[in-house]
C-alpha positions as CSV (number, residue, x, y, z in Angstrom):
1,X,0.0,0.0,0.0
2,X,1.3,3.3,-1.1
3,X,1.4,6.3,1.0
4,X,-0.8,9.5,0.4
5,X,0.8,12.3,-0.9
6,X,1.3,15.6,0.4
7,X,1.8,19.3,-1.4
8,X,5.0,21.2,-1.3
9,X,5.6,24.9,-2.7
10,X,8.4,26.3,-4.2
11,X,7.7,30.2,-3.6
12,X,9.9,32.0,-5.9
13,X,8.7,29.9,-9.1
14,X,4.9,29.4,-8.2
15,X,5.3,25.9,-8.2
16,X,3.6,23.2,-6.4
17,X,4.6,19.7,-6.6
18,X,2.1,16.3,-4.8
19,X,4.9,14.0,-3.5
20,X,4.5,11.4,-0.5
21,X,6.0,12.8,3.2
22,X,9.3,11.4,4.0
23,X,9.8,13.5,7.2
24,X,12.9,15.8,7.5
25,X,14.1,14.9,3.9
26,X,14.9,18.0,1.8
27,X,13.0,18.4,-1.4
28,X,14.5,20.7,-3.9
29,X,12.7,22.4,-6.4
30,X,13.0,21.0,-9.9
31,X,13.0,24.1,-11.7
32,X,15.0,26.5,-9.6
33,X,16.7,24.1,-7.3
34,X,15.8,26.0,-3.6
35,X,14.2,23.8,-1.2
36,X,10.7,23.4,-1.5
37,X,8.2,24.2,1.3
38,X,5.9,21.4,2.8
39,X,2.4,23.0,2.6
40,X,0.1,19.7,4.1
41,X,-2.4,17.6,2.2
42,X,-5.4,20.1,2.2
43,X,-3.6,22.2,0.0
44,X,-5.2,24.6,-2.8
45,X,-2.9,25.7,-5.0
46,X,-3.3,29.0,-6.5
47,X,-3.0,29.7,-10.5
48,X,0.4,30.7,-11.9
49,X,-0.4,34.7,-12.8
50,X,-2.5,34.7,-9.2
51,X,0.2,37.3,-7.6
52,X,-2.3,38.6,-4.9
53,X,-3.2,34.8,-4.2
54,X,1.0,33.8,-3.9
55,X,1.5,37.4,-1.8
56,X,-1.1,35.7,0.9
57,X,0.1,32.1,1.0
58,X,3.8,33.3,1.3
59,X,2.5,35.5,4.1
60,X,0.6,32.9,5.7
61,X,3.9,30.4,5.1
62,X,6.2,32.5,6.8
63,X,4.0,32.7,9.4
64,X,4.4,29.1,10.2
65,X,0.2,28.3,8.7
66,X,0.3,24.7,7.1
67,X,-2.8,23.6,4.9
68,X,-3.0,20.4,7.0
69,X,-6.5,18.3,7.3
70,X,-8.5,18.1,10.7
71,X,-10.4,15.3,12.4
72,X,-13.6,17.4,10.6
73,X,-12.7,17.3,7.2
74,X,-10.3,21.1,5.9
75,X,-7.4,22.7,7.5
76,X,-10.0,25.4,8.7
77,X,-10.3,29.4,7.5
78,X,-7.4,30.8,5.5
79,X,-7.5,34.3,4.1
80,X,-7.4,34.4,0.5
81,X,-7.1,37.8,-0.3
82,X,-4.6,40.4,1.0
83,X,-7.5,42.5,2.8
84,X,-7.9,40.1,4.7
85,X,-4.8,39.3,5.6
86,X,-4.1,43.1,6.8
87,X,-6.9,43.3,9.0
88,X,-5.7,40.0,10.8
89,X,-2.2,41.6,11.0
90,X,-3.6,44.6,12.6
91,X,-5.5,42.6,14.3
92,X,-2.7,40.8,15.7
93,X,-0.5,43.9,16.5
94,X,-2.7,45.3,18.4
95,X,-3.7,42.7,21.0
96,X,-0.2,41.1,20.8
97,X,-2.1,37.8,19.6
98,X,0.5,35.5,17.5
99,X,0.4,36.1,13.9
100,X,-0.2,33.0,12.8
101,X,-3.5,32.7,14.9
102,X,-4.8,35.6,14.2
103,X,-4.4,34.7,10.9
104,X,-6.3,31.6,10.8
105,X,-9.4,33.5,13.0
106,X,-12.3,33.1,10.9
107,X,-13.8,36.8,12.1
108,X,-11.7,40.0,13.4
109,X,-13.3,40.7,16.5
């Protein structure tokens, strides 16, 4: 039985690449050769010429947000526009909540 296979992201070429997990193995990116960045399994990739979409996932990446599946079924809200994103940044700075929870909150109190 095979294993299932997981999504990693190369940032700088707007790639994304299905492979199976192998743990703390380095993946390199096939076109540029930088290592790639594992994402999880509930991963939607956004379209080549999406830059807004890639500006938000790299924000949300560097933030330490993974796109990994729940008991329940998704990985739970992500932003998906850069809007969004800024008002959970704000949000963030200004009650000293982590960034990559408040980015995740589904509603900016």
């Amino acid at each position: 039985m095979s294993h299932a296979k997981t999504s990693y992201v190369c940032l700088p070429c707007r790639a994304s690449y299905k492979q199976p997990y192998a743990g703390s193995w380095v993946r390199r990116c096939p076109r540029c050769g930088r290592e790639l960045t594992h994402v999880g399994s509930a991963f939607a990739v956004p379209a080549r010429r999406d830059t807004e979409g890639w500006r938000v996932l790299s924000v949300l990446l560097h933030a330490g947000v993974r796109f990994h599946k729940s008991c329940c079924g998704g990985p739970g809200y992500r932003p998906r526009t850069l809007r969004e994103v800024r008002e959970r940044l704000a949000y963030a700075r200004r009650t000293g909540e982590p960034y990559g929870r408040a980015l995740t909150r589904p509603e900016v109190p």
